[in-house]
C-alpha positions as CSV (number, residue, x, y, z in Angstrom):
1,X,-40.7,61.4,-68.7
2,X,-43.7,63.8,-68.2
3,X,-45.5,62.5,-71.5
4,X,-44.6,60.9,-75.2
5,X,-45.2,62.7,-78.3
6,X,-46.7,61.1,-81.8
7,X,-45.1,61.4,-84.8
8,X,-47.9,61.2,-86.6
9,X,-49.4,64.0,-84.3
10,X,-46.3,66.2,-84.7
11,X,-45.4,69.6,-86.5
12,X,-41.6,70.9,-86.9
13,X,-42.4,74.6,-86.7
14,X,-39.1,76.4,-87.8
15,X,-39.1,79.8,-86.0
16,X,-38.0,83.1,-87.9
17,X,-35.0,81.4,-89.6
18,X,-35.2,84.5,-91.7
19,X,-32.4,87.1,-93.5
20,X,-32.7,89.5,-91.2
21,X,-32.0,87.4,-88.2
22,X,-29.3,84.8,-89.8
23,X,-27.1,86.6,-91.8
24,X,-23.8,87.8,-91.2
25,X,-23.9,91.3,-90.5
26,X,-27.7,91.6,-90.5
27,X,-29.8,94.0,-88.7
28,X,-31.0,91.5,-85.9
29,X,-28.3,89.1,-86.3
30,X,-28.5,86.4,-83.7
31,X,-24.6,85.0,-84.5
32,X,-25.6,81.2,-83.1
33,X,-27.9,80.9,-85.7
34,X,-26.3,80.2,-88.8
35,X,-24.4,77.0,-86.3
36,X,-27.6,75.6,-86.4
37,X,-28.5,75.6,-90.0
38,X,-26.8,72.2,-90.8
39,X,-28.6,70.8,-87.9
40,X,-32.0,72.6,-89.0
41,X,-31.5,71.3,-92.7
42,X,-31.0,67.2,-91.5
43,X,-34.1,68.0,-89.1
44,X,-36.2,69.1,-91.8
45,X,-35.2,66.9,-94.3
46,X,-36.2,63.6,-92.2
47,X,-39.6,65.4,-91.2
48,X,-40.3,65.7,-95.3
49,X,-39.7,61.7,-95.5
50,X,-41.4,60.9,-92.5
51,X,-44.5,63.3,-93.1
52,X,-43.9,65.7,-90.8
53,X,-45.6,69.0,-91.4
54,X,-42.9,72.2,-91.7
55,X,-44.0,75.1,-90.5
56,X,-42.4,77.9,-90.5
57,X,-43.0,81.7,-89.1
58,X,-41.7,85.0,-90.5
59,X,-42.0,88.1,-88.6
60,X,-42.9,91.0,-90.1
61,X,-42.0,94.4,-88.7
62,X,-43.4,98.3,-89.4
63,X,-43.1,100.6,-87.0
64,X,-46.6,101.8,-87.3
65,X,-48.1,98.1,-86.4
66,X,-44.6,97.2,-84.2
67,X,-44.7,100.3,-82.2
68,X,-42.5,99.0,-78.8
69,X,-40.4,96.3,-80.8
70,X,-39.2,99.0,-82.7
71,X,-39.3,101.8,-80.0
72,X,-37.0,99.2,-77.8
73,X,-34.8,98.2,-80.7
74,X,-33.4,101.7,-82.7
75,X,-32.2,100.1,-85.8
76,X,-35.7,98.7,-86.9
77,X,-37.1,102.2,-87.3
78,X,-35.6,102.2,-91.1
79,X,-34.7,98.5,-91.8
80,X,-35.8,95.1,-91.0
81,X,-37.7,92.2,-91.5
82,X,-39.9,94.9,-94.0
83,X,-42.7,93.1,-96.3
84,X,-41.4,92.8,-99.8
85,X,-37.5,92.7,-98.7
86,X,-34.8,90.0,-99.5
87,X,-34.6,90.7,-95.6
88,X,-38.0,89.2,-94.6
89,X,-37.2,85.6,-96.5
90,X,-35.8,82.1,-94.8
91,X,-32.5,81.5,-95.8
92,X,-32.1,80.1,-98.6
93,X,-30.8,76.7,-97.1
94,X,-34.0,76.5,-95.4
95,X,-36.0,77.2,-98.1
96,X,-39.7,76.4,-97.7
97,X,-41.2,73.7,-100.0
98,X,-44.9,73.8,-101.6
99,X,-46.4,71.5,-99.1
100,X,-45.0,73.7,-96.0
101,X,-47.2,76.3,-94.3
102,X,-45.3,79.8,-93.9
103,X,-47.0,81.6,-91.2
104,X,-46.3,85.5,-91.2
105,X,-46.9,87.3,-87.8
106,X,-46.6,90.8,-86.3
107,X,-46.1,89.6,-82.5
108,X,-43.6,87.1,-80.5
109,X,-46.2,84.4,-80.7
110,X,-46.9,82.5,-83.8
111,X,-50.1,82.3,-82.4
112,X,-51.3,85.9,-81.8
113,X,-53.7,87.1,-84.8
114,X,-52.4,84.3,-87.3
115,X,-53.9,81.4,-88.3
116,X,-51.9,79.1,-87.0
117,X,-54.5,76.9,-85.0
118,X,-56.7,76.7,-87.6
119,X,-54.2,74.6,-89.5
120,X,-53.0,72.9,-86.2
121,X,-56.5,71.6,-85.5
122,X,-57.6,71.1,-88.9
123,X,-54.3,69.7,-91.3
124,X,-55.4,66.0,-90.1
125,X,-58.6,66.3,-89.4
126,X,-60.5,64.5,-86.5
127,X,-59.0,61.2,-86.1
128,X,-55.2,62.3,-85.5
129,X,-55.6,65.9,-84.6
130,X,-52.2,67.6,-84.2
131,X,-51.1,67.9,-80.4
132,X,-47.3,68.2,-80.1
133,X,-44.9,71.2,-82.0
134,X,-41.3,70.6,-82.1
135,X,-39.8,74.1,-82.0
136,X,-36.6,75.4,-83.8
137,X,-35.3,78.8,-85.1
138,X,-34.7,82.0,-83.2
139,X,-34.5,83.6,-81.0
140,X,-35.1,81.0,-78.5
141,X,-36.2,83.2,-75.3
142,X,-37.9,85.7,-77.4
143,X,-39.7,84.3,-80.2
144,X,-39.4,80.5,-80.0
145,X,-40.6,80.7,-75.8
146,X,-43.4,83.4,-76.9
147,X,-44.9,80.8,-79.1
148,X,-43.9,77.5,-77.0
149,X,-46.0,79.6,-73.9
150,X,-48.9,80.2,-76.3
151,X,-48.7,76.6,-77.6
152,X,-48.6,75.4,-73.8
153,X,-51.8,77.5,-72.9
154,X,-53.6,76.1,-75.5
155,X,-52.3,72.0,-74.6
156,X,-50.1,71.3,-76.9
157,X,-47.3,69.5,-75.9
158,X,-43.7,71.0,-77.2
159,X,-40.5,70.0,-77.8
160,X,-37.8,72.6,-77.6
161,X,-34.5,71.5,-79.5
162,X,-31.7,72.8,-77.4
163,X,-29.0,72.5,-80.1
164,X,-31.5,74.0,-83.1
165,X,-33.0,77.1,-81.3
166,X,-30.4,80.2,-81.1
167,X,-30.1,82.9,-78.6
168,X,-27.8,86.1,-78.3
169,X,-26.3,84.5,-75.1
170,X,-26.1,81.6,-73.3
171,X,-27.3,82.7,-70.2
172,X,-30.4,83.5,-72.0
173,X,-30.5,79.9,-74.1
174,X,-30.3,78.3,-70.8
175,X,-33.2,80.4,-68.8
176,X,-35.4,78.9,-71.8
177,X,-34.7,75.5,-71.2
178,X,-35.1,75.7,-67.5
179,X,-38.3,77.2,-68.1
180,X,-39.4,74.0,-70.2
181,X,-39.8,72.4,-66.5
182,X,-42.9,73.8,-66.9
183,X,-43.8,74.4,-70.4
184,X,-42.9,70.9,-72.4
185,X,-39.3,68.9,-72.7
186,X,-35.7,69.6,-74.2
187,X,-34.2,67.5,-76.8
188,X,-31.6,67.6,-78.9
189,X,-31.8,67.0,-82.7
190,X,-30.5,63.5,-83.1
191,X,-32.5,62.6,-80.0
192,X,-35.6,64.1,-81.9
193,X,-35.0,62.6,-85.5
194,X,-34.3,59.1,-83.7
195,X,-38.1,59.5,-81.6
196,X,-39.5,60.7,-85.0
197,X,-37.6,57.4,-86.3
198,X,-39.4,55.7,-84.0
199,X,-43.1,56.9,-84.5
200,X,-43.0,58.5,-81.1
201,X,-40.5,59.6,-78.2
């Protein structure tokens, strides 16, 4: 094991778990996502008890600010993930809480022009500053590795959870997870709720 993570140093950052991306017959569907949700739901659900911070992400799309997401996907140019739409919003079984931080973002990366490390370094304060993300949602090579990268670059350590994080094929789902080599560790969720169990892992 390359290194141990904290629970009390942890965030669960849920990753674009949104309408738009879940939903049957949605404009950027990713069909393994809605698996995942029952897994998701337990995930959050021990992170509340245990004092986990939930974060989650929503991207936000307009083909003015999105010019080559939308140029390289067609069907954005008139619908999806739009502010003010029922199709921009987590599911409703993943419903964000009033103690959870929703992060909205116009790139990949949870961390480009957000203010997601302000909170990072700042939601504990000095004596337990947060240093590991555990990363769920979709979609895993796109969004979730954008922001595990970032989080990477900036030394956090990450947890990718290979049965909670959805892409549109399996050959891409696996290219992710060989890439955490580098980039942090794979777990899946019952290995992650038992570390969190623990107070580390």
């Amino acid at each position: 094991m390359k290194w141990e993570f904290e629970r009390d140093r942890s965030v669960l950052m849920v990753i674009d778990m949104q309408n738009d991306f879940v939903l049957e017959g949605a404009v950027m569907q990713t069909k393994e996502a809605i698996k995942q949700v029952p897994r998701i739901v337990k995930l959050i659900s021990k992170c509340r008890e245990l004092g986990v911070p939930v974060i989650y992400t929503q991207q936000e799309t307009h083909p003015l600010l999105n010019p080559l997401e939308v140029a390289s996907r067609p069907q954005l140019r008139e619908a999806g993930m739009r502010k003010g739409t029922k199709g921009i919003e987590i599911i409703d079984e993943l419903a964000p809480q009033p103690n959870d931080f929703i992060i909205r973002k116009r790139r990949f990366s949870a961390f480009f022009q957000t203010d997601l490390e302000l909170i990072l370094r700042n939601m504990h304060g000095p004596s337990a500053p947060v240093d590991t993300l555990i990363v769920c949602g979709t979609v895993t090579n796109i969004c979730c590795e954008s922001t595990i990268r970032d989080a990477f670059f900036r030394d956090y350590k990450v947890v990718l959870g290979t049965d909670i994080c959805s892409a549109h094929t399996p050959e891409a789902q696996a290219a992710t997870e060989a890439n955490m080599v580098v980039f942090g560790r794979c777990l899946d969720c019952e290995s992650i709720i038992a570390a969190l169990e623990n107070g580390k892992g």
